[in-house]
C-alpha positions in Angstrom: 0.2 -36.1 10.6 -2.4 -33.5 11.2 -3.7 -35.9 14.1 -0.6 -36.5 15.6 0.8 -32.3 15.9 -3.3 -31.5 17.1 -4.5 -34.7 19.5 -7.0 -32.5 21.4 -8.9 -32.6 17.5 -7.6 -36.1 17.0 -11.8 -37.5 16.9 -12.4 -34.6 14.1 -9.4 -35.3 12.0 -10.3 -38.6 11.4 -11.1 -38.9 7.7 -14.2 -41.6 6.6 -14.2 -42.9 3.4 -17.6 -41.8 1.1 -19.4 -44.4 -0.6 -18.6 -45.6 -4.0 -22.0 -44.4 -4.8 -20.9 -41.2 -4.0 -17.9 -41.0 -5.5 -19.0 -42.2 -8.6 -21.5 -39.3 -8.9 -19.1 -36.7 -8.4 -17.6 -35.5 -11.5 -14.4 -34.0 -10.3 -14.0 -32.2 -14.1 -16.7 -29.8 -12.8 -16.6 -29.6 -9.3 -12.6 -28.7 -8.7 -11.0 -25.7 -10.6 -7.7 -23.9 -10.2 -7.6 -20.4 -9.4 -4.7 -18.6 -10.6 -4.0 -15.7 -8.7 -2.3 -12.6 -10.9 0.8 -11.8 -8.7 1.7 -7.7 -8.3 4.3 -6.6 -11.0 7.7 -5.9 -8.8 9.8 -5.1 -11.6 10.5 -3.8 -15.1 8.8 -6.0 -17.9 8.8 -6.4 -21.3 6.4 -5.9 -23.8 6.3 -6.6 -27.4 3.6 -4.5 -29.5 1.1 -6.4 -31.5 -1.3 -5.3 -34.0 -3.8 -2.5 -33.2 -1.7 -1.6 -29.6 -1.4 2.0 -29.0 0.5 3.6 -26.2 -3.0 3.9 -24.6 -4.3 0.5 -24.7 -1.0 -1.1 -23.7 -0.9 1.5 -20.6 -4.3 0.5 -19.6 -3.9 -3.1 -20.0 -0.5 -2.9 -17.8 -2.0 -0.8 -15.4 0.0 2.5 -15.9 -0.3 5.6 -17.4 0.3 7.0 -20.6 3.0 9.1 -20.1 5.0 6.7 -17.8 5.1 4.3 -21.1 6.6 7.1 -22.9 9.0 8.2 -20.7 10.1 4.3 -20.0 10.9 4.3 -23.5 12.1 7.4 -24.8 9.1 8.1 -27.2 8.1 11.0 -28.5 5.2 10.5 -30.8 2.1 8.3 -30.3 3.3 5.4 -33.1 4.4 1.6 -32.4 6.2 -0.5 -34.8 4.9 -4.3 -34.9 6.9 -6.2 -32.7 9.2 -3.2 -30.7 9.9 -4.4 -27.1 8.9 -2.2 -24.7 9.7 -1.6 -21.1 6.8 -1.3 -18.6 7.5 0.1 -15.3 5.1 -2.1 -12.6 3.4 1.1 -11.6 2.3 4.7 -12.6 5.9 6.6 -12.7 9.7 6.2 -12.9 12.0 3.5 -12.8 15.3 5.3 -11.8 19.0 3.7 -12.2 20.9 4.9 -9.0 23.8 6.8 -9.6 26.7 7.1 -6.7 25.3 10.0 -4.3 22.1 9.4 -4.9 19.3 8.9 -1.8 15.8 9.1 -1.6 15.5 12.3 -1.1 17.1 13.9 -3.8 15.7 11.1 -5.9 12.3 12.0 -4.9 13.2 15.5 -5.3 14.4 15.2 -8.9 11.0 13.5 -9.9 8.3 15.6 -8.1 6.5 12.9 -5.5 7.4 12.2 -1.8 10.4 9.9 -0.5 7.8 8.1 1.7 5.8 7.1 -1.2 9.6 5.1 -2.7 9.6 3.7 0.7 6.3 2.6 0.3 6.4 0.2 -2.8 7.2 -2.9 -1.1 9.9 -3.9 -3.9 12.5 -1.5 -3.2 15.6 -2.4 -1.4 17.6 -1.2 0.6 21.0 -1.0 1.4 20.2 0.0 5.2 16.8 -0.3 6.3 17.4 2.6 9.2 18.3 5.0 6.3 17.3 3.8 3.4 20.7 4.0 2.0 21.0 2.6 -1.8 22.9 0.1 -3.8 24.9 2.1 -6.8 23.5 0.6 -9.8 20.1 -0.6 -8.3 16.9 0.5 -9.9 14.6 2.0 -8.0 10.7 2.3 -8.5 9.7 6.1 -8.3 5.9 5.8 -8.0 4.0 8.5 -9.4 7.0 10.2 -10.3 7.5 12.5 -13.0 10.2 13.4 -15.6 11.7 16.6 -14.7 11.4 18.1 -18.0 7.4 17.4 -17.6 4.6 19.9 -17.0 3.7 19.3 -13.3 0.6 17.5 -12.7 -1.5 18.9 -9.6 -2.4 16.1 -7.3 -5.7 16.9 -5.7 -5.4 16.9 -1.6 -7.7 15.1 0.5 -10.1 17.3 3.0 -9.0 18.2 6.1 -10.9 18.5 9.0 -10.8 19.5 12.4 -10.8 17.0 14.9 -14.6 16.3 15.8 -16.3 17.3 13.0 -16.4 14.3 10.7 -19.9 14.0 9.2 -19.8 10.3 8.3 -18.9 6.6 9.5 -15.3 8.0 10.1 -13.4 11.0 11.1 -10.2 12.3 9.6 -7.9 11.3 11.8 -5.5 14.4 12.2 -4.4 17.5 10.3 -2.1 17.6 7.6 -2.0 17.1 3.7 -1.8 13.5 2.3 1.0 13.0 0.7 0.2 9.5 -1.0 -3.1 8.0 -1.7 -3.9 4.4 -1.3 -2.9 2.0 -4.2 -2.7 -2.2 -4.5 0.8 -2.1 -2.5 0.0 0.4 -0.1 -3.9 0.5 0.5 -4.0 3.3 3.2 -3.4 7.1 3.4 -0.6 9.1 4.2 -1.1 12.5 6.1 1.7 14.6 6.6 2.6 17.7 8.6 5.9 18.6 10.2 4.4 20.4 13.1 3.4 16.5 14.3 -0.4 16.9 15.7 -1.9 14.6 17.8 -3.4 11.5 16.4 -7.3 10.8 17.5 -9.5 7.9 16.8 -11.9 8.0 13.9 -14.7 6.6 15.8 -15.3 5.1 19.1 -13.7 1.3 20.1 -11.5 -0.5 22.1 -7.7 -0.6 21.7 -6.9 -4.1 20.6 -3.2 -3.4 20.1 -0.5 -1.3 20.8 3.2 -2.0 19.2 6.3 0.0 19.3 8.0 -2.1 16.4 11.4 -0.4 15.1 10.4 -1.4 11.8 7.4 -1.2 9.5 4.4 0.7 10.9 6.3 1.8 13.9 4.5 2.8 16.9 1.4 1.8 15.9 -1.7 1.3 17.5 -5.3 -0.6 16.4 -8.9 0.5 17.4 -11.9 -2.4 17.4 -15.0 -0.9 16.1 -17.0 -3.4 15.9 -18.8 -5.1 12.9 -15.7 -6.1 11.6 -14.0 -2.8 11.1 -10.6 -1.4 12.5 -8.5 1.4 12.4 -4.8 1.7 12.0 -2.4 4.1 12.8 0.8 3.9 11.9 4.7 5.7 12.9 3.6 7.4 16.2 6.1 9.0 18.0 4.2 8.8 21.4 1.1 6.8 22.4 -1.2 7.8 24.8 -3.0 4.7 25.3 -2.7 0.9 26.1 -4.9 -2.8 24.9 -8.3 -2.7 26.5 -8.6 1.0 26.7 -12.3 2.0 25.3 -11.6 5.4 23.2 -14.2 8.1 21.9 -14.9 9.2 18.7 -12.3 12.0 18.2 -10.2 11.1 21.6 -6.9 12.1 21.0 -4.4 8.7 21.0 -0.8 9.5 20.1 1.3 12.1 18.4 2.3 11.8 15.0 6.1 10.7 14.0 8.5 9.2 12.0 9.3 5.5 13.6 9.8 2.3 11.9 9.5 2.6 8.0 9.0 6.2 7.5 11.1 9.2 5.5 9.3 11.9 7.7 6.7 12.8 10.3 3.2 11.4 8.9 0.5 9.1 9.5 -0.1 6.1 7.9 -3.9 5.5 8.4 -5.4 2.3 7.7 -9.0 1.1 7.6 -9.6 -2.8 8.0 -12.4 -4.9 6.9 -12.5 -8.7 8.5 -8.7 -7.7 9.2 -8.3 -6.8 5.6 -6.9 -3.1 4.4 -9.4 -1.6 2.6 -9.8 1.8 0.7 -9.9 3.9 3.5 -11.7 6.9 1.3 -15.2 5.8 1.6 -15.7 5.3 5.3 -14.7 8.9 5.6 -17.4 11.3 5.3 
């Protein structure tokens, strides 16, 4: 079948038959094994306390924090009864039940983090994917959100730098505060800062792609470094290059914005390894 939809590679399809020799000293019980791959938690689960959990094991072994646990599941002191269900949010934060009015915005509002960052846990749907309208009755996956009778929690801010003066592999990209750091759904950063600034490139390269997609990351552009690493950026408003342009280190290459999946002018900056998103923390120094 392979052959037949491929016939320019029909001569290196063609499959020979080992000898029995061979076969028989394979032992197939120790040679082939089956992965299995842990699949991303998209949802509410349950969780039934054995002996010797705590609220803190059972947090780290989920994933989450402490407190989300808590506030989950109404509890106010640290005991567990043997066998009590509980119900763990997929990541560090709130799992809201929309009521009618609610968006977003005042949902993000209510629990202290960024409407972007709701946007950005791939789970959550949407009513309208222009506006990010909601479904009365939906739940909706707050990430890093926090109970509004809570004591705030101060979320360190990334550096900033001025354009130029990065002292490692990478620059910072543009001005701004990030607004969401990178996780295992959403492994990039978010900068933010209404007065939009221009975009540059973290290090020199050659544009190998420019997209103005309506959805997801936008206008969008991707910078070739070589050695296998690449640059993203992500819901540009303008773009001020094209494919096969070679850009400096620093060289200014659209404006930040707000298109395709976005609450609000930022950058979504990603750093690629081999093509893979990759924690883009270390590469800037």
């Amino acid at each position: 079948m392979v052959a037949s939809a491929y016939p320019g590679s029909a001569n290196d399809l063609k499959s020979e038959t080992p000898p029995s020799a061979v076969l028989s000293a394979l032992d197939l019980s120790q040679t082939v094994q089956t992965q299995i791959s842990e699949k991303p938690r998209d949802k509410m689960e349950l969780y039934t306390v054995k002996e010797g959990d705590t609220i803190s094991s059972i947090a780290e072994s989920m994933g989450v924090s402490v407190d989300t646990v808590k506030w989950a599941n109404d509890i106010k002191r640290d005991s567990l009864a043997i066998r009590q269900q509980l119900k763990i949010p997929p990541v560090t934060g709130i799992v809201h039940k929309v009521r009618e009015g609610d968006t977003i915005y005042t949902i993000a509002k209510k629990y202290r983090t960024e409407a972007q960052s709701i946007v950005n846990f791939p789970f959550n749907d949407f009513a309208d994917q222009d506006t990010f309208a909601l479904n009365v009755g939906q739940d909706l996956v707050v990430p890093d959100g926090i109970q509004p009778e809570a004591p705030a929690i101060v979320v360190p801010r990334g550096p900033v730098f001025a354009l130029g003066q990065g002292t490692g592999r990478l620059l910072w990209p543009t001005s701004g505060g990030v607004t969401q750091y990178p996780s295992w759904y959403h492994m990039a950063l978010d900068i933010a800062d209404n007065s939009a600034p221009g975009v540059a490139a973290a290090d020199g390269g050659t544009v190998i792609l420019v997209e103005y997609f309506r959805y997801g990351y936008g206008f969008h552009v991707i910078v070739d470094h070589g050695n296998g690493l690449s640059t993203l950026y992500g819901h540009l408003q303008a773009i001020y290059v094209k494919p096969g342009d070679r850009v400096a280190r620093g060289q200014i290459i659209g404006k930040m914005g707000s298109t395709g999946r976005s609450t609000g002018t930022h950058l979504h900056f990603e750093v690629r390894n081999g093509g893979i998103a990759v924690n883009p923390l270390p590469y800037i120094k």
